[in-house]
N, C-alpha and C positions, 0 to 999 in steps of 0.2 A: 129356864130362860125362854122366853117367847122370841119364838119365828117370827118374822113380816111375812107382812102377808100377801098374795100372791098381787092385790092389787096395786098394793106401795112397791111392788119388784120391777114391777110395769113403768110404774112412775120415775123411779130409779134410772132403768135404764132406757126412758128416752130422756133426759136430763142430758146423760152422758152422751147419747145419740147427738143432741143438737150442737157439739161443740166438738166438732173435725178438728185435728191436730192439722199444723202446720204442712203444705205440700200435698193435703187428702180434701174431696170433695165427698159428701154423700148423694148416692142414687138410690131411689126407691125401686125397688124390686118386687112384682107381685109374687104373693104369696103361690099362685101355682105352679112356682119352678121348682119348688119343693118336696123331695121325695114322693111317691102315691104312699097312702096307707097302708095298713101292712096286711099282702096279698099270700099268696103259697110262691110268688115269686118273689117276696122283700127278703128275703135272703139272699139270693141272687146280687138285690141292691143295693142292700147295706154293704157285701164285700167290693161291689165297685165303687160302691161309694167312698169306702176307704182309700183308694186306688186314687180316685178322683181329688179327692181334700191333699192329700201327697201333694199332686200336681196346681194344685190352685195358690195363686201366690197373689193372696187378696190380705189388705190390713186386719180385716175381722167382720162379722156379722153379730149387730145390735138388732135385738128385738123393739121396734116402738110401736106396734098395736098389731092388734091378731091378724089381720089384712095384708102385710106389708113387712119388709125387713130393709136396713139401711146397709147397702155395700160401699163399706170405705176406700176406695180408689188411689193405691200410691201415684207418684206422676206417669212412670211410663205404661202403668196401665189408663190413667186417661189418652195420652197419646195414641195409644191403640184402639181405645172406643172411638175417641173422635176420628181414626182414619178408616176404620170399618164403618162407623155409622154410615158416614160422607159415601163410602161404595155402596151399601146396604140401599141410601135413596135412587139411585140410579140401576139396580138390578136386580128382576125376579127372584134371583135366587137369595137366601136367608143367611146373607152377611154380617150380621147385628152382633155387639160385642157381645161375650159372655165371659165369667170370669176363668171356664175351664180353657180359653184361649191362651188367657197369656203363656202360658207355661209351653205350647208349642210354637209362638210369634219369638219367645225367648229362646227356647233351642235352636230355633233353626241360627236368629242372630249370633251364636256362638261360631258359627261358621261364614264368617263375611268375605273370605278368599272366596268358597263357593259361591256365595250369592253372586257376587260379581261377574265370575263367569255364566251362569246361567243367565244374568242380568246382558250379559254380551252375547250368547245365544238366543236369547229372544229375538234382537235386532234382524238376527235370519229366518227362524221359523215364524214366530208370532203372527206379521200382518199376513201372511199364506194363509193359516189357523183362520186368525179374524174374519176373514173372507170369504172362507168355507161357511165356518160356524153361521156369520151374516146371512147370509143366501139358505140356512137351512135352519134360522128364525129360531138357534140354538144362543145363550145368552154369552155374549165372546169371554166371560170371566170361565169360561170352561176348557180355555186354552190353559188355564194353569193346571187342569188335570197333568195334561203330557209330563210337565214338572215332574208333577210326584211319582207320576209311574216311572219314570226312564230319565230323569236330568236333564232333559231334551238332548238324548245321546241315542239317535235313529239305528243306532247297533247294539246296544241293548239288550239283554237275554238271561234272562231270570233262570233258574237251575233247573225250574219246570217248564222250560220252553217257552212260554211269554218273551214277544219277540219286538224290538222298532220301540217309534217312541210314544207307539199307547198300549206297548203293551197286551198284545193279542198271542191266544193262543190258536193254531193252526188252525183246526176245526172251526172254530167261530171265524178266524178273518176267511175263512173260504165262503163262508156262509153270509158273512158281509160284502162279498164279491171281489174281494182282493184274490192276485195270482200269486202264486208261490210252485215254483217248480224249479228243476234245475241250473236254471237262467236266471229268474228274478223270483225276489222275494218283497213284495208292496206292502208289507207290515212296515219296513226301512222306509218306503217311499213317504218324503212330509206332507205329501201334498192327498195320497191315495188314502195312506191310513189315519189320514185327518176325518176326510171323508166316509170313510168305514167306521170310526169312532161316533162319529154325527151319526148314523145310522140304526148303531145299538144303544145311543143313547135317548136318542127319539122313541124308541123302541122300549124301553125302560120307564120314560114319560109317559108316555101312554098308559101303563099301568099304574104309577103313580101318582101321576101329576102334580110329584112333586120334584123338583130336582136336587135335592138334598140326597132323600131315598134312591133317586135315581143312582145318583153319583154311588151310594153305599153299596146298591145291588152289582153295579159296574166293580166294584171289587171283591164280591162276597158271595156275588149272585142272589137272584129273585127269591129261591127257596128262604134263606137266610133271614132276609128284609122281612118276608111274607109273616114268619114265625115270630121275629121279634114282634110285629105290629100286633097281632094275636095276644104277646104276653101283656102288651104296655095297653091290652084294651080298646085296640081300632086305632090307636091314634097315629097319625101322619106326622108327626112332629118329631125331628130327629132326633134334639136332645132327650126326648123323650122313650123313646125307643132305644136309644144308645146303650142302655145296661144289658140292653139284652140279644145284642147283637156280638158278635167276634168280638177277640179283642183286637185285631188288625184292626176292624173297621171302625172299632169305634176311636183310633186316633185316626184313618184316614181323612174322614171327612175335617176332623177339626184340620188338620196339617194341610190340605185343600185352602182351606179358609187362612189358614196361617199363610201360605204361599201367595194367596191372592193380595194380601196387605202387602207385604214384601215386594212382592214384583212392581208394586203400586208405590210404594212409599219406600224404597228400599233407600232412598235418596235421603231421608229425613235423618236415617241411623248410618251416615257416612258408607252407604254402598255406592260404589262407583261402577257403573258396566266393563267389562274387562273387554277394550277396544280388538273385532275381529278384521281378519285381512280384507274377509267381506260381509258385507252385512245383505239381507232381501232385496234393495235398491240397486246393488252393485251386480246382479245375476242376470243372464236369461236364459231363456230354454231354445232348444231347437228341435227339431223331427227328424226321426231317422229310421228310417225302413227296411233299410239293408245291414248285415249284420258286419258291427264293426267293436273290433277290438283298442283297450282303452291304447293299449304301448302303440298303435297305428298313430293314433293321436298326439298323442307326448312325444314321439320319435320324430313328429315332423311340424309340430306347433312347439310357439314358447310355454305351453298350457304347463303345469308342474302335474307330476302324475298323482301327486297327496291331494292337491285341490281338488282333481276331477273325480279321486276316489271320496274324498269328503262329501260332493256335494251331490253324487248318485250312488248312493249306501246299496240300491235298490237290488245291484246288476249283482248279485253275489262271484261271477267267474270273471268279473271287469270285461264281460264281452255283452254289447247289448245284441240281441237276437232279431232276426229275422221278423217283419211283423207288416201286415198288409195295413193296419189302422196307424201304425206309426209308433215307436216307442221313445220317449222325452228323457233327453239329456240336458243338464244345467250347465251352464259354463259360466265363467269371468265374465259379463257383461263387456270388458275391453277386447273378449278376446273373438267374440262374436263375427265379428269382417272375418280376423284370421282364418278360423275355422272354415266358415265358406271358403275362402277364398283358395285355402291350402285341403279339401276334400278330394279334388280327385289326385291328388299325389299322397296324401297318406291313404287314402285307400290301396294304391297299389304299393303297396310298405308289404313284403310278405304274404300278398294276397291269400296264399295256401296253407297258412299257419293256422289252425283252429284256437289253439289255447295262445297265449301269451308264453314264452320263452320264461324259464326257468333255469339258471345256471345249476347244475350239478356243483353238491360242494365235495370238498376233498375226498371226505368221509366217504362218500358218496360212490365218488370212483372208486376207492382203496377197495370197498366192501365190495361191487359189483366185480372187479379184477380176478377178488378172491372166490366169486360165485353164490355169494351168501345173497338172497331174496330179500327184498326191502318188504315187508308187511308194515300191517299198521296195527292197533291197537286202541281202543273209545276208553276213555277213560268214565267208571260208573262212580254213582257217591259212595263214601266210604274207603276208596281206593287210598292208595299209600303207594310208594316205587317199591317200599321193600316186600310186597304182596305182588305189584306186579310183575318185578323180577322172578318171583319164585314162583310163578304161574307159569311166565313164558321162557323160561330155561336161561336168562342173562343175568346180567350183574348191576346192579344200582347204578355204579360208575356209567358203564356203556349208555343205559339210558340219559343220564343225564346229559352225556355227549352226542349222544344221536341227535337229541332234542333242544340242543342250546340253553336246558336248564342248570341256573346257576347253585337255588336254594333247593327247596324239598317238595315248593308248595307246586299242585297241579289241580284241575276241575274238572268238575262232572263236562262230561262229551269235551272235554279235549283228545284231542288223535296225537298218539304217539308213533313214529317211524322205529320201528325194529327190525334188523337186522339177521336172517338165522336162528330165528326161533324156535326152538322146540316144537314140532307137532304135536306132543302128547303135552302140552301144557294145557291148562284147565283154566278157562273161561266162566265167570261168573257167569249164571245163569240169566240175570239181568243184561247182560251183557249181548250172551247167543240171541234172547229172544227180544231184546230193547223194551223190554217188559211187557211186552203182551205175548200168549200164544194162543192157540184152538184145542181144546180137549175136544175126546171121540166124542163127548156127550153133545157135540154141537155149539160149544157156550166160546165165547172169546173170554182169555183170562186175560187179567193184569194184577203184577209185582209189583208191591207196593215199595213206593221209591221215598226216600228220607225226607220229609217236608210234605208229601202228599196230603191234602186233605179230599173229600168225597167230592166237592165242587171243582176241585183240579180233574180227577180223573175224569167227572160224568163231560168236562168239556171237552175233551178227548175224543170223545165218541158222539157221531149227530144222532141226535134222537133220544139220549139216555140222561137224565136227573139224578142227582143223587137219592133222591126217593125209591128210584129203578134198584139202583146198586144197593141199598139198603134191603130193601124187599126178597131179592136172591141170595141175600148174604146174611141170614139167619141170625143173631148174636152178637156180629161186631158191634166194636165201638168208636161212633165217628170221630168222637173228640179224643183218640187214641189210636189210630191205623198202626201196626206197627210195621218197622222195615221189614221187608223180603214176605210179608201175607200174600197170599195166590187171592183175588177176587174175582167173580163171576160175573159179566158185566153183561151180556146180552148173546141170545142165540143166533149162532150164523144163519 
């Protein structure tokens, strides 16, 4: 039997190319979107690429001449090209549909309760964002980064200490110029760690100038980016570089862009914003120099104390401190006269109090009656109650009563109150040193903690790369840290 031949295969299948079924449009696709040839890295590609065809929820790809491929578009994948195109003409950054999108435009749709609320949280954060962003000639669709880091939830805190609603880890937002001490913590603050985000992300631009890569290094770091663009052959172009970045990163960025449609059009797929008590319009701020406690305020205003805790995440003790420049409180925009007006009587509310009043609970007293020490307890990853019972000399039960837990579940850096502990209980080593110590030889170590990867720890420390940590650490492997490794991160 004779074959056809390759040129009547061609013929074939643009015949079939030019007659789209019902509900489907064809788009010409250049051919340069199409795997590279095969490198010492197309292994690498082909298994992402498998990964990818999973996620891609296109009609099919017809061949009609060696230049060019036809992408058959069901309909709510046009609806999603046409509502990214339409952003894509109005913003530097590289919004254009692509077919690896739909598939996170889709997930996220599965969850329309949430959109909604996010959709009602914008109304607060967003035009603050905008604003900043504007003034610092950063493209305002980068306010839906916050989204993806933290839900726009300014309390926030990832199991590796990534904190607020961008997401910063200690070291860096110190280094961004955000305070963090015992008083206040400005990674929470919307307005500060907006402005610190603008910062390292200009900062990011400048090495790439692109904001695509920017955005990837912003979750993966510069090292990461640098190597994938090295594999993909210099090139700046994200999707192009994506196989050979993380696997985090390479759905961030798409989920980025999925986020930006949504926020944008979420209206189109029946999202409604989930109406809040206040929105950005309904706020203002005031100045306060002298250090004032939040219960002085709710004791003697109609303010509700959840409000004023919702809307200043910042103050972690609900006491704003002492401050010769002035430190900003938000309030109800209604309640604004009040506040003046009723300041110097809640000021003198307890004047002598430092911390806010805490009722003792029963428990409380019984245990103090009896003479037994209230200690506390951090809970490390890994933990369980029935390990940390048997550490600290108690019974499952107690804990769960000491601590108002009902089920079993608890987290990394939660504080447990215990009662009469055992002294000779035995503290995870993670635990005693919170994962770092000083060996005699001079070096600072660090415990490798559950989820760690080499860009988590070098952010930890100013000054050190994961390149650093590599170099002193002989053998390991990055793409496999495993829990409890001692590392050598830098000499004191």
């Amino acid at each position: 039997m004779k074959l056809p031949s390759l040129k009547s295969f061609w013929i074939w299948a643009a015949l079939l190319a030019s007659t789209p079924s019902v509900g489907q449009i064809s788009l010409v696709i250049p051919a340069d979107t199409f795997p590279p040839p095969v490198t010492e890295d197309y292994y690498l590609y082909t298994v992402d690429s498998l990964w990818l065809s999973h996620l891609d929820n296109i009609s099919g790809l017809i061949a009609t001449h060696a230049d060019s491929t036809t992408l058959v578009l069901n309909e709510s994948s046009l609806v999603f090209k046409q509502g990214l195109d339409s952003l894509n003409e109005l913003t530097p950054l590289d919004l254009a549909y692509n077919s690896h999108l739909d598939q996170y435009i889709k997930e996220y749709l599965r969850y329309k309760h949430q959109l909604s609320k996010l959709l009602g949280l914008s109304t607060l954060y967003f035009p603050q964002m905008e604003t900043i962003l504007d003034s610092q000639d950063i493209p305002l669709e980068i306010k839906n980064l916050s989204v993806i880091e933290s839900a726009l939830n300014p309390n926030a805190k990832s199991y590796r200490g990534a904190t607020g609603l961008w997401q910063f880890m200690l070291p860096t937002a110190r280094e961004c110029g955000l305070t963090i001490n015992s008083y206040i913590d400005e990674r929470k603050d919307p307005i500060k760690s907006t402005e610190a985000a603008c910062l390292y992300l200009k900062k990011l631009y400048s090495i790439y100038g692109v904001w695509e890569l920017s955005i990837a290094a912003y979750n993966c770091g510069p090292g990461n980016v640098n190597k994938a663009i090295r594999k993909a052959g210099g090139s700046k172009n994200f999707w192009k570089i994506r196989p050979f970045l993380p696997r985090e990163t390479q759905k961030y960025v798409p989920r980025f862009i999925a986020m930006c449609y949504l926020m944008e059009f979420g209206d189109d797929h029946g999202i409604r914003p989930k109406e809040l008590d206040l929105t950005f319009w309904q706020v203002d701020t005031v100045i306060v120099n002298e250090e004032l406690r939040f219960d002085q305020i709710t004791e003697k205003t109609s303010i509700a104390a959840q409000t004023l805790t919702t809307l200043n995440p910042q103050y972690k003790l609900k006491i704003i401190p002492t401050s010769s420049q002035g430190n900003i409180l938000v309030l109800p925009a209604r309640n604004s006269l009040e506040f003046a007006e009723q300041e110097n009587e809640f000021r003198n509310y307890k004047p002598e109090q430092k911390h806010p009043y805490v009722k003792p609970t029963a428990e409380d007293n019984n245990l103090a009656e009896k003479g037994k020490t209230k200690t506390y307890y951090t809970v490390v990853s890994g933990d369980v109650l029935g390990t940390i019972a048997e550490r600290t000399g108690v019974t499952v039960s107690q804990l769960k009563r000491w601590n108002s837990i009902s089920g079993t579940r608890i987290k990394a850096g939660q504080k447990l109150s215990l009662y009469g502990a055992s002294n000779k209980s035995k503290t995870p080593k993670a635990a005693q040193t919170n994962s770092t110590t000083t060996s005699q030889k001079g070096y600072t170590l660090y415990t490798v903690r559950k989820g760690d990867t080499l860009w988590d720890i070098a952010k930890l420390y100013s000054g050190v790369s994961p390149e650093d940590i590599k170099r002193l650490n002989k053998g390991i492997n990055p793409k496999n840290l495993k829990m409890g490794y001692t590392l050598r991160i830098k000499k004191i």
